[in-house]
Structure formats: structure tokens, C-alpha cells
FIBARO-233587 format. One record per residue (C-alpha): x, y, z; residue number from 0; chain; residue in one letter. Coordinates in steps of 0.001 Angstrom, whole numbers, plus 500000, padded with zeros to 6 digits. Layout:
% residues N
X / Y / Z / NUM / A / A
...
% end
This chain:
% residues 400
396982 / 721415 / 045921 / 0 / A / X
399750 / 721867 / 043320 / 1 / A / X
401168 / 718100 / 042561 / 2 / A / X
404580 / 716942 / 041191 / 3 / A / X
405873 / 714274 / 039075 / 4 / A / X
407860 / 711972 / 040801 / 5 / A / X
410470 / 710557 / 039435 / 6 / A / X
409895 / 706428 / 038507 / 7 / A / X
411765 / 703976 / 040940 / 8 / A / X
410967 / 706020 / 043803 / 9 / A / X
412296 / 704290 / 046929 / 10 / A / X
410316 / 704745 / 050171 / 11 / A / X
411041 / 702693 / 053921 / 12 / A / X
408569 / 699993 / 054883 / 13 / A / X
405790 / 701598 / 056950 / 14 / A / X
402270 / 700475 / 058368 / 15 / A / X
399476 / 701823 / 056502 / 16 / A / X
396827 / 702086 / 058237 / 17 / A / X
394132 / 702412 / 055567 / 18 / A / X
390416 / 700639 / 056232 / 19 / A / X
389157 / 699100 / 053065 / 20 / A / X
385325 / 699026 / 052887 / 21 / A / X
383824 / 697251 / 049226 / 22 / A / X
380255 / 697378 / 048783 / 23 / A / X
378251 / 695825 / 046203 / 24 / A / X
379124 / 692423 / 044099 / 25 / A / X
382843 / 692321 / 042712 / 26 / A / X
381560 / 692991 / 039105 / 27 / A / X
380058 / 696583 / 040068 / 28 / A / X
382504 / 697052 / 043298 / 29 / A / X
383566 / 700536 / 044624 / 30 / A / X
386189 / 700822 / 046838 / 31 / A / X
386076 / 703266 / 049677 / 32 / A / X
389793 / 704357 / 051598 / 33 / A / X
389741 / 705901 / 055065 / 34 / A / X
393087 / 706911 / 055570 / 35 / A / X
392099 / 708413 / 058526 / 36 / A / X
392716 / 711941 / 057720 / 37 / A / X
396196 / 711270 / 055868 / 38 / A / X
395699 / 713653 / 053285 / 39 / A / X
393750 / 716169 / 054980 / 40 / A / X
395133 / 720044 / 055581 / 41 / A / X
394241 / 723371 / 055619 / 42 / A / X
398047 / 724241 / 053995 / 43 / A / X
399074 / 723687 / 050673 / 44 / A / X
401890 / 721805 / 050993 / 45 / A / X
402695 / 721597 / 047139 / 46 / A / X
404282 / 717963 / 047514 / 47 / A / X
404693 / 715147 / 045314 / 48 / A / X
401629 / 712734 / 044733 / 49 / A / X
403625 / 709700 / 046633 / 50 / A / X
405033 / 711947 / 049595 / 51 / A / X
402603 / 711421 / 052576 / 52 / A / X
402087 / 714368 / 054538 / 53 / A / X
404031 / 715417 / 057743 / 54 / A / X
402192 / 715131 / 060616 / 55 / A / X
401048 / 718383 / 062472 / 56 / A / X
401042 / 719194 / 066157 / 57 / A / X
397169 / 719604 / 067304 / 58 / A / X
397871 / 722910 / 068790 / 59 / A / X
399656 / 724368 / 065806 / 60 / A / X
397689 / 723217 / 062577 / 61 / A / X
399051 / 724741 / 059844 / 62 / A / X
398271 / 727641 / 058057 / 63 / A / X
399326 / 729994 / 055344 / 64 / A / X
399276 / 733324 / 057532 / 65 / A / X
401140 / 731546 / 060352 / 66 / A / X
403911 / 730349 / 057599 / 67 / A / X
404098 / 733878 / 056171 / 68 / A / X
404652 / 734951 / 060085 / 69 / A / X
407356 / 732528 / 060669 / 70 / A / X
409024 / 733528 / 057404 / 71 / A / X
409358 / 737325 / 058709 / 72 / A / X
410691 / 736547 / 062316 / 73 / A / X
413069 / 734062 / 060241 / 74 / A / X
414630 / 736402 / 059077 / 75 / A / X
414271 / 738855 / 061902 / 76 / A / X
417184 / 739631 / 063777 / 77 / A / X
415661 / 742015 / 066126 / 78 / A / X
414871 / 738760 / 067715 / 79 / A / X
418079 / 738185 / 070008 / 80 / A / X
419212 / 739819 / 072658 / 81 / A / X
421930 / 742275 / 071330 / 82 / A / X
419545 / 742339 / 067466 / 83 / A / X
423054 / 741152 / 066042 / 84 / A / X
421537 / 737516 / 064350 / 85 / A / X
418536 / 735969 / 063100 / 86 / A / X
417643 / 732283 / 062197 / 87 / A / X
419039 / 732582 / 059243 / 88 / A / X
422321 / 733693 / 059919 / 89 / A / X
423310 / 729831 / 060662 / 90 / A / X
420612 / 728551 / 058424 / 91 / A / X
420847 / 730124 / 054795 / 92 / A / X
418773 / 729239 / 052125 / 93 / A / X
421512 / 729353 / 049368 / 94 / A / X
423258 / 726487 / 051866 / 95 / A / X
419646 / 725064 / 051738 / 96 / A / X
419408 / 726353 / 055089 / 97 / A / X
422711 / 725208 / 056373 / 98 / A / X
425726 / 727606 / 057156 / 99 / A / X
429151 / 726521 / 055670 / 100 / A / X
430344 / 727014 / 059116 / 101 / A / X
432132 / 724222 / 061123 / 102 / A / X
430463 / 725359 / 064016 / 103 / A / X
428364 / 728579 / 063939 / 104 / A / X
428684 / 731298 / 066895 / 105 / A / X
425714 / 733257 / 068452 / 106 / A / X
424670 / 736539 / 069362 / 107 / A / X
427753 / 736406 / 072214 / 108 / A / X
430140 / 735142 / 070025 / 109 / A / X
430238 / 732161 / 071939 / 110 / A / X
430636 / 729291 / 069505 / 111 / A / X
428318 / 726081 / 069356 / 112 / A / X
429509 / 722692 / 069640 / 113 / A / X
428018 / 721179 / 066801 / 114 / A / X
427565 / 721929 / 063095 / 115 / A / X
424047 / 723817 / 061974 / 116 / A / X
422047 / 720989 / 060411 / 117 / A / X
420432 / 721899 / 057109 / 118 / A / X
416306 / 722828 / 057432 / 119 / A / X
415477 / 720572 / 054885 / 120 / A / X
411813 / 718281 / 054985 / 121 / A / X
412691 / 719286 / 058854 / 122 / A / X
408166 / 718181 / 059071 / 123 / A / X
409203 / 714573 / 058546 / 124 / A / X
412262 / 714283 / 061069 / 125 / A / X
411336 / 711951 / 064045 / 126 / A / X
413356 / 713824 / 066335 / 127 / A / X
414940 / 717595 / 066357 / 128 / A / X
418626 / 718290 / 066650 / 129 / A / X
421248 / 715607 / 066018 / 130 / A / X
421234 / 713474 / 069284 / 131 / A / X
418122 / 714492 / 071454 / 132 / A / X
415610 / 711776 / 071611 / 133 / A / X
413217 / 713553 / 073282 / 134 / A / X
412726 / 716941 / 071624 / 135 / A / X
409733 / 715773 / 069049 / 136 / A / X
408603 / 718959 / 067840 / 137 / A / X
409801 / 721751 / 065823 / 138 / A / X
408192 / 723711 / 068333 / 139 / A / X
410409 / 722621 / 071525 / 140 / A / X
413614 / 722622 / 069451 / 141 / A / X
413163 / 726106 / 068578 / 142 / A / X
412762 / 726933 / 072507 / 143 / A / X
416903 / 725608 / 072300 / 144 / A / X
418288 / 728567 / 069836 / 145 / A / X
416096 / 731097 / 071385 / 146 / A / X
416169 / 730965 / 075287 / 147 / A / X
419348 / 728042 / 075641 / 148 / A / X
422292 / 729283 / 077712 / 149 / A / X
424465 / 726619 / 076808 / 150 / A / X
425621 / 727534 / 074200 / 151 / A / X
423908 / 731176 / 073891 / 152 / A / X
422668 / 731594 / 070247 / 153 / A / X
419522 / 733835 / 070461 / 154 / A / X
420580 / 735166 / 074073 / 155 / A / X
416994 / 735844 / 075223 / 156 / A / X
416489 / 734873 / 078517 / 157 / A / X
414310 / 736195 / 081100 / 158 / A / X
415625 / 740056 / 082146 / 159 / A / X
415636 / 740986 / 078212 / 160 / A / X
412463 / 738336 / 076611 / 161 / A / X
410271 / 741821 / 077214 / 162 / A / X
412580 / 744490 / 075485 / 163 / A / X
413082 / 741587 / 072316 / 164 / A / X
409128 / 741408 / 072296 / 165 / A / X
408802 / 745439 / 072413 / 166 / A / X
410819 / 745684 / 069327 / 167 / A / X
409024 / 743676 / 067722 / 168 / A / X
405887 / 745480 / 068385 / 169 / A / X
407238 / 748633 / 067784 / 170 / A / X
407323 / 746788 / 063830 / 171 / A / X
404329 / 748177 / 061838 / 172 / A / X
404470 / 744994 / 059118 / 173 / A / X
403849 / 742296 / 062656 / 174 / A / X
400158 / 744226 / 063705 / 175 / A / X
398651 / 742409 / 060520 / 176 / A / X
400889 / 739101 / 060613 / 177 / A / X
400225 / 738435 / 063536 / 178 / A / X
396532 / 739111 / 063410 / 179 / A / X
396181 / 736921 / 060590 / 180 / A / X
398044 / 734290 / 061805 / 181 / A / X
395887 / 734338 / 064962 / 182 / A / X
392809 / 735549 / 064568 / 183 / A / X
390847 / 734257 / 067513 / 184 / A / X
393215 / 735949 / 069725 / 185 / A / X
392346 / 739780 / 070434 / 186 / A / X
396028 / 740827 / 070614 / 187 / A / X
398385 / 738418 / 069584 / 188 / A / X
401262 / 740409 / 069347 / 189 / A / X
401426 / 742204 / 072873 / 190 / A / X
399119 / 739038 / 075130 / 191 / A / X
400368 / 736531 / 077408 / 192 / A / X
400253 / 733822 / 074072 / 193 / A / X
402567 / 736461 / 072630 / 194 / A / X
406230 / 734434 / 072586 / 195 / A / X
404129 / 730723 / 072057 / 196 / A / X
402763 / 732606 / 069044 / 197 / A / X
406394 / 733548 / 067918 / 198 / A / X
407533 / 729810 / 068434 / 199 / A / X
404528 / 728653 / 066431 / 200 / A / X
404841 / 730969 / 063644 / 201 / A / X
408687 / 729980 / 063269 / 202 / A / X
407738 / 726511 / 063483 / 203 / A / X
405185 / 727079 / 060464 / 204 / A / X
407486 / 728148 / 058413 / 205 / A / X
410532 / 725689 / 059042 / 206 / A / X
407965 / 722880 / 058951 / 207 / A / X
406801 / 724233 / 055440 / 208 / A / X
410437 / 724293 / 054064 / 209 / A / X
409898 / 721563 / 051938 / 210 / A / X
412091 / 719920 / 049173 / 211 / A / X
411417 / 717724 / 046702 / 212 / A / X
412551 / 718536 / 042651 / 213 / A / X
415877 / 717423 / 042354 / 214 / A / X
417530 / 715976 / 039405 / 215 / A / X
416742 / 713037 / 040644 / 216 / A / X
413339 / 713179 / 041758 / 217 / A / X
412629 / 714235 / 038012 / 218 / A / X
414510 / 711645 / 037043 / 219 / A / X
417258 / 713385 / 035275 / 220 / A / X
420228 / 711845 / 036544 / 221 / A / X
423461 / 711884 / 034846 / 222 / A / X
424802 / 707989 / 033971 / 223 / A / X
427516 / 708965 / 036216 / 224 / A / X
424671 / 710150 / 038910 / 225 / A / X
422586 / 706454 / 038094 / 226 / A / X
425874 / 704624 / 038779 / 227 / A / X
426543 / 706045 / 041983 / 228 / A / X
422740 / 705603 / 042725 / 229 / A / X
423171 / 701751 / 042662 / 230 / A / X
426165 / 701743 / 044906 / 231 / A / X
424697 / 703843 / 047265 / 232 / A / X
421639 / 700975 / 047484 / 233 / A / X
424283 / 698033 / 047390 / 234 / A / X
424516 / 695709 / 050101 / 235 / A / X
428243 / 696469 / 049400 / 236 / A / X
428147 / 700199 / 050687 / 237 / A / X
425200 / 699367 / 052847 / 238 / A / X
423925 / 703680 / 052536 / 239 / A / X
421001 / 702874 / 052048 / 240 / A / X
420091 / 701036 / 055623 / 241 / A / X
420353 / 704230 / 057225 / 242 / A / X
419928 / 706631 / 054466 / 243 / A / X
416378 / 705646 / 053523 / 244 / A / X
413331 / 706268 / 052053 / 245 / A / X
412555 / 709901 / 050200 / 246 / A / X
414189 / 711688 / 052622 / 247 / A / X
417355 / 709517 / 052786 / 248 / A / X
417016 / 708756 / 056289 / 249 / A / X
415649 / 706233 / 058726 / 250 / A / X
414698 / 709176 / 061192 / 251 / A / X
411596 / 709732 / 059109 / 252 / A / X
407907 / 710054 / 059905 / 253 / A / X
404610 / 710885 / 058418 / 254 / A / X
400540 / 710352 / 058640 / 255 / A / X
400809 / 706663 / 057556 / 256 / A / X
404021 / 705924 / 059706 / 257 / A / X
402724 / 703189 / 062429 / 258 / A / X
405393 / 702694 / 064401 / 259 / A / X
408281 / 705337 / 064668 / 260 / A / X
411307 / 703862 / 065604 / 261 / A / X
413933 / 706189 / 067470 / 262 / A / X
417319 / 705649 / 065694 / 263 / A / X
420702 / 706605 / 066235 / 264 / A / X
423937 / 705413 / 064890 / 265 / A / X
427564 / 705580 / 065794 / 266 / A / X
429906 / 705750 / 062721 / 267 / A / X
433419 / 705500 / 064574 / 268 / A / X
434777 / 708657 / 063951 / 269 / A / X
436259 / 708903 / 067380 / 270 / A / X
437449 / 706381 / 069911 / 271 / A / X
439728 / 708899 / 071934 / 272 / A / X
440193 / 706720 / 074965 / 273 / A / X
440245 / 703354 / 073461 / 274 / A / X
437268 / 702312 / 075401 / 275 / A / X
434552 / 704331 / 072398 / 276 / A / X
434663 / 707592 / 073839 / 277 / A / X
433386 / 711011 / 071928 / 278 / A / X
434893 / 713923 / 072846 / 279 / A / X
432977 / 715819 / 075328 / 280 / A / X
430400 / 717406 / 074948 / 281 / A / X
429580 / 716037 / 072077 / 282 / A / X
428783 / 712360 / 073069 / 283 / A / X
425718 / 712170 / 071352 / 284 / A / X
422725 / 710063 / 072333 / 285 / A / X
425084 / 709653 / 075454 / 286 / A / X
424746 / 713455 / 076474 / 287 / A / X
420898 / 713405 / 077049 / 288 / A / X
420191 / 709568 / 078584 / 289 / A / X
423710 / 708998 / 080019 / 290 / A / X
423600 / 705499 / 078763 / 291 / A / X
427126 / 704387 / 078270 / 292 / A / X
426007 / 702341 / 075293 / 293 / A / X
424451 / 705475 / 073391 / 294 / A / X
428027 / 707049 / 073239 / 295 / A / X
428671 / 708292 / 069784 / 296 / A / X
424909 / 707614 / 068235 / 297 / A / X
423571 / 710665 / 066148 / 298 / A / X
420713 / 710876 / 064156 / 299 / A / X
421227 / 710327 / 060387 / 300 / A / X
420802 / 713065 / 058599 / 301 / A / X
418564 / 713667 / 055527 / 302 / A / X
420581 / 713513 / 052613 / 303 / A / X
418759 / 715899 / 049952 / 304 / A / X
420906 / 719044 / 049377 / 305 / A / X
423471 / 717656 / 051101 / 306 / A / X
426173 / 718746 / 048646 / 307 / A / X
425329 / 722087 / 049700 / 308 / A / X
425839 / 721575 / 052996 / 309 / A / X
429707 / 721110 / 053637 / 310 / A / X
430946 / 720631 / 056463 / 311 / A / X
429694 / 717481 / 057343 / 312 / A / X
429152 / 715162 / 060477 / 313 / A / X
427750 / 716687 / 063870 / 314 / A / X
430961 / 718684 / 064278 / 315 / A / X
431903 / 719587 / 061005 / 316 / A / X
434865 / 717921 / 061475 / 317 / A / X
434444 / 716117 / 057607 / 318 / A / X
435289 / 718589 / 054789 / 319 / A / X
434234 / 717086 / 051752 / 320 / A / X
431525 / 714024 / 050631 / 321 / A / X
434350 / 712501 / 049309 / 322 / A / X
435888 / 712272 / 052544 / 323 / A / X
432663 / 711299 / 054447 / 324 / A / X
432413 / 708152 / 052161 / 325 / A / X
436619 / 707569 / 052466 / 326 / A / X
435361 / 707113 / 056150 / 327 / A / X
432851 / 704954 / 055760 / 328 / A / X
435228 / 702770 / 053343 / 329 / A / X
437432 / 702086 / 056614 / 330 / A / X
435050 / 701303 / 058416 / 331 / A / X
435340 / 704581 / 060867 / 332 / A / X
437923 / 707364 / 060884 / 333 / A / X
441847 / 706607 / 061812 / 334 / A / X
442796 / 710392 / 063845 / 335 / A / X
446777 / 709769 / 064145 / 336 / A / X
446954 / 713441 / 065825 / 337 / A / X
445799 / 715491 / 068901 / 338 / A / X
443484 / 716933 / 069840 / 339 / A / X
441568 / 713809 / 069610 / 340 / A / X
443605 / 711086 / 068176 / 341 / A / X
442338 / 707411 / 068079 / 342 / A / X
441094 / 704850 / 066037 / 343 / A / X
437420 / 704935 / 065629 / 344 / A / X
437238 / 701746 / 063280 / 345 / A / X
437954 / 699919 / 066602 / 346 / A / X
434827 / 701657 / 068587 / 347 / A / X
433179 / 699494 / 070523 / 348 / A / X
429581 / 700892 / 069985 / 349 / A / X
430167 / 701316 / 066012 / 350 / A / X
426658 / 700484 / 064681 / 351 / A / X
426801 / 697337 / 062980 / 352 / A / X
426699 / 698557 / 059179 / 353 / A / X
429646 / 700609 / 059624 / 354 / A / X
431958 / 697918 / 057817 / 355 / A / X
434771 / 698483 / 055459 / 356 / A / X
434339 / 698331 / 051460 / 357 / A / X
436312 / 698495 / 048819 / 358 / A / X
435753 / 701217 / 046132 / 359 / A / X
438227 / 703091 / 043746 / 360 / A / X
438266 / 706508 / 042878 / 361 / A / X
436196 / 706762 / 039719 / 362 / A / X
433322 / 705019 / 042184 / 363 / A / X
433377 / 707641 / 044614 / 364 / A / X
433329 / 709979 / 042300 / 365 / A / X
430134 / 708204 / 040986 / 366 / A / X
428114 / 708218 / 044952 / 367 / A / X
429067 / 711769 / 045023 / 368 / A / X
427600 / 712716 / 041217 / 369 / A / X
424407 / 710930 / 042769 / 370 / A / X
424198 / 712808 / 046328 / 371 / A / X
424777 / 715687 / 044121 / 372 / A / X
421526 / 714918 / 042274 / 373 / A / X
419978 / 715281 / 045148 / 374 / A / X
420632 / 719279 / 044984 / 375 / A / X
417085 / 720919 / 044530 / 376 / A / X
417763 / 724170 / 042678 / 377 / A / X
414400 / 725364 / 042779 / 378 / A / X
414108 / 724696 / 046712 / 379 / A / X
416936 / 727312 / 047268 / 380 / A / X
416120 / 730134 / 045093 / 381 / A / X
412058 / 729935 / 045874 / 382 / A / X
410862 / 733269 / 046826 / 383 / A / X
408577 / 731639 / 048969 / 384 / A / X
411573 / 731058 / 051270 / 385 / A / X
413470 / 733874 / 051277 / 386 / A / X
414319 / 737003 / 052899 / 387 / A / X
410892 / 738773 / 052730 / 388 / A / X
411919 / 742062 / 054277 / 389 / A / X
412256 / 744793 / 051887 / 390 / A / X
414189 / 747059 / 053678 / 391 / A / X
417608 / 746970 / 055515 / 392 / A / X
415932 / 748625 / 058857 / 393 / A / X
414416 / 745008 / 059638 / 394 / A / X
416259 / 742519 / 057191 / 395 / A / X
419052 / 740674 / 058264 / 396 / A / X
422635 / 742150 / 057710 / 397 / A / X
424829 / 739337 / 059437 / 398 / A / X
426964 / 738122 / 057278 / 399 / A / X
% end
């Protein structure tokens, strides 16, 4: 396995390790034996950093390089939806480190989704899937959502057109060896009754093995400008870094030597359209899956590497800039004066508790954003290994 430097000063969340220390012999000639129960075992090469633990992976879907190579193709496939006008990657763009620029994004019916496309970024590590859906675990059920959902239709398959999608992907010659290589204790992968779980867990491969971690920062080339900002953003002043932690800049984090994992969500006031700490419908968050009237507003924070390339932000894309994310936080929530959705959401009831105003001037914004900016992994969206690998514009994808 190909290892990294990490950069020095390397921040990562408190976590159980569960690691079984056996010494043998007298102190003098000791040896010192780790079990860490299978932490850094896989059969992929996930080229990481020496001090990133692996992801976990599901049981059923170890993974593999043939099954990543797999994924990569269907990624970018967009004979898989139900009119062949979009493909993953027409809402998740590498250039946009897998993000879309977009608002909101529309799918294959033109019917336009309610929230903004999160960037596939360290997407192995994420606790949960989506912004606001404690239960979906696995990269594997959240890609059931954009594939078969019907509210909103994105992919558009559904059951009276799954078999003509599936047919034109057989009718593919490149897909007879992928697939048999990414399954090769199946007789017919491709055209079998595992044939769509073997889609799901080929796409899953490959988003799981979208993995970023050489930033400026990481290599520890951050600008003075970039090193200021970096101690703001861990000052007890701004209070970022509660949420934003760890080396994926989030508390929604898990890997092999996580103990517990925590489920956390977080309202940020940006709305409070009825006085009372309501979210516009239907994006209420937490709220919308467990109907818990104090889970109104809480969404999962977001990773924050390559986030300056992923404007819009918030789970509506209803934030333009990072300047104006962190002008939000500064107030303490976001002050709408006009409709549709006026109110003031510094005065939300179910604000999460670090949400508190801070001073800061200008120049110090200026500074936070030089340092989420080093944060930008270059490398990570221009690696081959990533992109489009169709050669041809019969099967790549031509949507804008």
C-alpha cells in the first residue's frame, strides 16, 4: 500500500481504540504485540495516509479493485436511467470534487430535488448517507435513493423499465469482462437475478474508494494567511471545530477503531419561518424521517475538505459563498427579512447550542476562508483514477 506524509499537527476526534496489548518476555528484552483486530487489514489499496484509519467495509461487499473499476464505468454511465439522459455524475462532478454547482440539481424528468448534491468526498467514513437520514448507513442503501426514488425522480428506474435499463447495459461489450471480474464466483453476473445488487455494489465500490487526502494543508503548505484562519477555525471563539472535526472536518465520522458512533445532527438557525423553529417543508431535516418535533432543522455536518469547490452551500443551497456561510454563523443564525421564507433563525428554538454569535472583521474571514481553501485537494480532482473512463461518446456521459 502506497503511504502519504501527513502533514504535522494533524488533528483527529477522540475515539476508542480498541487495540489488545500482549508483552512477553522481561521489560529489558520486551516485544510488543498489537491486535487491532483487523484494523488495517484489506484486499484494496486504499493509498491513504499512515494516520488515517481505514473505513469500515460492509461484509457483503468487501472491497475490491475490479468491483471499483465497475463502479467507476456505471458512474459515469448514463444509459443507467430511465430516459439514458443522466448519469451519477451529472450532479456529482469530479472537477466540483464530485459536487454540482447547482442549487438544487434536476433528474432524468426534469423534476428538481429539494436539496443541494453533497460533494462525494471520504463518503467511506460518513456515519450516515444523505444530509438528514439517520438510518440509511450504507453507501449501498443510499444509492437505492437516486436510482429507484420517486420522490424526487433522479434516476427514474422503477419497476416497468429496471429490465430495458439492465438490457442496455448488457447489450455493452466493455460490462461482459467488468462484471466478470468484479464477480467472479457468480456464473453470469451481468444478466442473473444478483444482476442490479451487483450494479449497487459496484457503484458503491467506487464512491467508497473516492478518497481525499493531499491538500495544502495535509502537506503542510499552508499560506500564513491559511495558518491564521486555521487557529480561528479551532478557537473556542468560532467554536468550528466542535462540529467540524477530526481529518475529515466533521463529527459524522467513522472508521475500524471508532467504538462508539454517535449519530449527530445540528440545527444552525437558518430558518425559523413560523416563529415557533420551523424549516420549510420538505426540508425539515432530521424532522422529515423520525417526526420528532425536536429534530426540526438538524442536518448532518458536512465534511469540509474541498469544500471551496463546492458552492452552493447548506442543504438547500440557499448560501452562495463561504464568506457568507461564516457571516451566518457570526449572528448566530441567518436574519431572512423577505418571502418566501422570512424569519429570524438566530431566535430558533432548536439552534444547537454552539451556534452563538462572534465577533470577527473582514480581514479574519478572509483568513477562515484562505484555510477552508487549503483544504482544496488538487490532485483528488484531476486523478485519472476517478474520472470519466469511457473513451467514446456512444457510452460516456454528454449531460452537461
Amino acid at each position: 500500500m502506497r503511504k502519504r506524509h501527513l502533514r504535522a499537527g494533524f488533528r483527529r476526534p477522540v475515539m476508542g481504540v480498541a487495540l489488545l496489548i500482549m508483552l512477553t518476555g522481561c521489560l529489558e528484552q520486551s516485544q510488543t504485540t498489537v491486535d487491532d483486530q483487523g484494523a488495517r487489514v484489506s484486499g484494496f489499496d486504499w493509498e491513504l495516509p499512515e494516520q488515517i484509519p481505514l473505513p469500515r467495509e460492509p461484509e457483503d461487499n468487501p472491497m475490491t479493485e475490479e468491483k471499483f473499476q465497475l463502479g467507476r464505468h456505471l458512474f459515469y454511465d448514463s444509459r443507467l436511467s430511465s430516459n439514458g439522459t443522466i448519469s451519477c455524475s451529472s450532479c456529482h462532478q469530479q472537477d466540483k470534487a464530485f459536487s454540482d454547482g447547482l442549487a438544487q440539481a434536476s433528474g432524468a424528468t426534469g423534476e428538481r430535488h429539494p436539496r443541494n448534491s453533497q460533494a462525494l468526498v471520504n463518503v467511506a467514513w460518513n456515519n450516515t448517507l444523505t444530509w438528514a437520514n439517520p438510518s440509511l448507513g450504507t453507501i449501498e442503501k443510499q444509492i437505492m435513493i437516486p436510482l429507484f426514488g420517486d420522490d424526487p425522480i433522479e434516476h427514474g428506474l422503477n419497476e416497468g423499465n429496471h429490465e430495458q435499463v439492465l438490457r442496455s447495459l448488457q447489450a455493452e461489450p466493455a460490462y461482459a469482462s467488468l462484471f466478470a471480474e468484479a464477480f467472479p464466483d457468480q456464473s453470469d453476473p451481468l444478466s442473473g437475478d444478483l444482476a442490479w445488487d451487483n450494479i449497487v455494489k459496484a457503484l458503491a465500490s467506487f464512491v467508497r474508494g473516492l478518497t481525499s487526502f493531499d491538500s495544502d494543508y495535509d502537506r503542510g503548505a499552508m499560506s500564513e494567511e491559511a495558518l491564521r484562519g486555521e487557529r480561528l477555525f479551532n478557537s473556542e471563539r468560532l467554536e468550528c471545530f466542535h462540529c467540524h472535526a477530526g481529518y475529515n472536518f466533521t463529527d459524522a465520522t467513522t472508521d475500524r477503531l471508532t467504538t462508539f458512533n454517535t449519530l449527530l445532527f445540528h440545527n444552525t438557525g437558518l430558518y425559523n419561518i413560523d416563529g415557533l423553529g420551523a424549516y420549510p417543508e420538505p426540508n425539515t431535516g432530521r424532522h422529515e424521517v423520525t417526526g420528532n418535533p425536536d429534530h426540526m432543522g438538524q442536518f448532518r455536518a458536512p465534511g469540509l475538505r474541498n469544500v471551496a469547490l463546492t458552492a452552493p452551500y447548506n442543504h438547500d443551497g440557499s448560501v452562495d459563498t463561504l464568506e457568507d456561510v461564516i457571516r451566518n454563523y457570526a449572528a448566530g443564525g441567518r436574519l431572512i427579512v423577505s418571502p418566501p421564507y422570512p424569519g429570524d433563525g438566530r431566535m430558533n428554538p432548536y439552534k444547537d447550542g454552539f451556534i452563538v454569535s462572534f465577533s470577527i472583521t473582514e480581514s479574519e474571514i478572509q483568513d477562515l476562508v484562505a484555510f477552508l481553501e487549503s483544504l482544496t485537494d488538487q490532485a483528488f480532482i484531476t486523478n485519472p483514477r476517478f474520472s470519466n473512463p469511457w473513451t467514446d461518446n456512444s457510452n460516456k456521459d454528454l449531460t452537461p
